[in-house]
Phi, psi and omega in degrees: 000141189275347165239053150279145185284319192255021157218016146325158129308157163284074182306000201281292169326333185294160132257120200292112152335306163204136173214197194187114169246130173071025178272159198219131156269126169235142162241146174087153184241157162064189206293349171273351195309152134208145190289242134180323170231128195228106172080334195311129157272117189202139167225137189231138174250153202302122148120359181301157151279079175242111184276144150256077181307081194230162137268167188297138182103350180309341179125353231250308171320308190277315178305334196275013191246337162290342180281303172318325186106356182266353162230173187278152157243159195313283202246178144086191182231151152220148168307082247213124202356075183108300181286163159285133179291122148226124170232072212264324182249168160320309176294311166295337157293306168312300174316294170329300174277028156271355181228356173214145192204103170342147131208160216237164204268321157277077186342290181330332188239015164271355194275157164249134198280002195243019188236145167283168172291322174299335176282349210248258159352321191289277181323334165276328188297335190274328213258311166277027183071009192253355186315345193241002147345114177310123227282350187273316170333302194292309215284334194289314183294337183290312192303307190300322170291338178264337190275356173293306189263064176044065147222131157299120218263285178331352181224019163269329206277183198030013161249177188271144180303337181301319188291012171257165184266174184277002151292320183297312172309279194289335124345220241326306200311327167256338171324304193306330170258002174275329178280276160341322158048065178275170185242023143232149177236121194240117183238101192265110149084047165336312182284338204315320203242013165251140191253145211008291209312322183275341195310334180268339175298341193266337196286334192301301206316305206295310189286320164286323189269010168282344170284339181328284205233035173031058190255146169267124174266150196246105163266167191229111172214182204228002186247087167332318180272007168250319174333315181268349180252357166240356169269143151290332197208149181222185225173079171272145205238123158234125179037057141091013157286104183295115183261341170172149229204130154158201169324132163323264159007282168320260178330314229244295182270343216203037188287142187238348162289153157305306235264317178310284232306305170339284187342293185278000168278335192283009216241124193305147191226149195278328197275357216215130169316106179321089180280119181248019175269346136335341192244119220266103179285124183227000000 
């Protein structure tokens, strides 16, 4: 757990990793204009544990997609250690995304369907310098990576990812950063398509190899109870907005915004009669 005391980290000590001002997303021009991301401040530091928290539309998606590099941004700047991000070319884009790396709430569409699995693998090993990898090497790093998240590379190889469930998809999805070992990881909703029982071993998984090789993990997620039991740091989100920011601790248990407290009332308690009067019809 991430705000256990005796593996927290000294956060003080980090330096930020990425970080953003004034960044603002608009989709659309003129009266059609909508904001999706507005104005948001954030510094995320190396080796942190960062929730982003909203319901869906809130905004939490499109920032994790400007952070990626896959859309443009509208206003503001960001940051990538230290430095202004450029990622003005293909090469420099490539190069970026050797160091922060997806994992998507939908499996189904992260694969291209004409590639098998073992090519889906081959390419992080090409990505992480190992491309030129003796052919026993390579097969040995996929079993490791697939034996991270319980899946077996032997019963992986020759097939497509379609031929897999959707759970299995997203396993691969981390396996794929255990190869590549990036040293930011933006995972929205990592679990979505894994059930119950594995869900805290891979939320385990995810959490060693960021001690390993001190990678900051981003999650972009709508679940307040996993935001308070693996962040160093949360980051709640409204209409495209941070409403409030700090410690878990801080957000969560001890919160001051409406829009947190909303949260935490809504999140259903099994001992307790649901108050559905909380919920805001739009």
């Amino acid at each position: 757990m991430a705000q256990d005391q005796n593996s927290k980290q000294n956060l003080t000590e980090k330096k930020p990793c990425l970080s953003g001002r004034g960044v603002t997303k608009v989709f659309g021009i003129g009266k059609q204009a909508m904001t999706a991301v507005d104005h948001v401040d954030f510094d995320f530091n190396e080796g942190e544990i960062i929730s982003i928290v909203g319901e869906s539309g809130s905004g939490k998606t499109t920032l994790s997609k400007m952070l990626l590099g896959l859309i443009s941004v509208t206003e503001g700047t960001i940051e990538y250690q230290g430095k202004p991000r450029d990622i003005s070319s293909a090469a420099k884009k490539k190069e970026y995304w050797k160091n922060i790396q997806p994992i998507f709430q939908d499996p189904f569409s992260s694969y291209n369907i004409f590639y098998k699995i073992d090519a889906v693998l081959d390419d992080c090993l090409r990505m992480r310098g190992k491309g030129n990898a003796s052919e026993e090497e390579k097969i040995a790093l996929k079993t490791e990576a697939c034996s991270f998240v319980n899946l077996k590379y032997a019963e992986l190889t020759n097939k497509y990812p379609f031929e897999l469930s959707g759970g299995q998809m997203q396993r691969l999805m981390i396996a794929r950063i255990f190869l590549l070992k990036p040293k930011i990881l933006m995972a929205d909703e990592p679990t979505s398509m894994i059930d119950a029982c594995s869900r805290a071993t891979i939320l385990d998984m995810l959490l060693k190899l960021r001690d390993e090789i001190n990678m900051t993990v981003i999650f972009i997620t709508h679940d307040i109870g996993l935001a308070y039991y693996i962040s160093d740091k949360v980051y709640i989100m409204e209409h495209g907005k941070f409403v409030e920011s700090g410690t878990a601790e801080e957000c969560i248990i001890h919160p001051k915004s409406p829009y947190t407290k909303r949260l935490i009332s809504d999140v259903p308690k099994i001992y307790e009669k649901w108050d559905l009067d909380t919920v805001v019809n739009e």
